[in-house]
Legacy VTK file of the C-alpha trace (Angstrom):
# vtk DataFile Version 3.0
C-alpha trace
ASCII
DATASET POLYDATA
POINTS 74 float
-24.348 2.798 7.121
-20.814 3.695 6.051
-18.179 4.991 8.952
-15.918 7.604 8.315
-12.896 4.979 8.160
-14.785 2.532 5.461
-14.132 6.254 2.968
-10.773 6.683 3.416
-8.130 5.487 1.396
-4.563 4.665 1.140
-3.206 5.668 -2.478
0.180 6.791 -4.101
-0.325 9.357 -6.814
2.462 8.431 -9.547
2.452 9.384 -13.061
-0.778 11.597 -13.053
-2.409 8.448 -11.429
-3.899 7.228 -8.326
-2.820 3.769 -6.951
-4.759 1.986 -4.520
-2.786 0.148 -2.079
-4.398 -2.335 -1.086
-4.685 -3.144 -4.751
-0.790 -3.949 -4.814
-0.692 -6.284 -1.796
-1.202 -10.140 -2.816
-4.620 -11.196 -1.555
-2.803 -14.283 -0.001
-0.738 -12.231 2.604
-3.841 -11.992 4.661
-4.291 -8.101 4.598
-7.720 -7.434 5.243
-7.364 -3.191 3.904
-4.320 -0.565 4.570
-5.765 2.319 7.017
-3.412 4.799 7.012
0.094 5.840 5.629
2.713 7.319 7.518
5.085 7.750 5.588
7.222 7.142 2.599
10.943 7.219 2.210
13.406 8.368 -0.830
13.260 4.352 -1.402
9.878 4.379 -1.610
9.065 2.295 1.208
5.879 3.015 2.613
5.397 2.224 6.788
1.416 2.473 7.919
-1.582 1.107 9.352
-3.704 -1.718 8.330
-5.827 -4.648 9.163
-4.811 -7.694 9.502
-6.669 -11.472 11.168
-8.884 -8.361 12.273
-6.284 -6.576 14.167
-4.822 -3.007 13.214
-0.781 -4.087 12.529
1.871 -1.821 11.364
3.787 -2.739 7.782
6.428 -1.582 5.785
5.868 -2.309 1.723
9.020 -2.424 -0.157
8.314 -1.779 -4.104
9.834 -4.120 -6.492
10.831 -3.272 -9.801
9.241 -5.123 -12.638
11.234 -6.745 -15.601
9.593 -4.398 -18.173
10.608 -0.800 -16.530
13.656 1.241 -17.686
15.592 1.130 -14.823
15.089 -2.295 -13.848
17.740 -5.248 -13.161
17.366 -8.403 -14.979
LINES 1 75
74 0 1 2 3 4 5 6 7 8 9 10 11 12 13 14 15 16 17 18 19 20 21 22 23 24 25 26 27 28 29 30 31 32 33 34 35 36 37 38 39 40 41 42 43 44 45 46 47 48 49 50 51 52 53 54 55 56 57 58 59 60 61 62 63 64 65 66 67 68 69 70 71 72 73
């Protein structure tokens, strides 16, 4: 039986695309699934919800630039 929460989704629409969040967190950080997002700042910072060692804990996910984009710093 699926619950209401096990259908949501936490997801930044970029470029005509959907991004998965919990897709961009390293599986060793011990993130068991993002819940909810509050928000997201002109940095692109994103504060939320998730699960983590099975409790709900709040985060903040900084994005990183990668080597290969435009405006990126060696």
């Amino acid at each position: 039986m699926n619950r209401r929460s096990d259908l949501q989704v936490a997801f930044v629409w970029e470029n005509h695309y959907f991004f998965d969040l919990n897709d961009c967190i390293p599986e060793d950080r011990g993130w068991e699934k993002i819940r909810l997002v509050a928000d997201i700042n002109d940095q692109g910072q994103i504060v939320g919800v998730g699960k983590k060692d099975g409790r709900d804990k709040l985060f903040l996910l900084t994005p990183i630039e990668k080597a290969n984009e435009p405006n990126a710093h060696p």
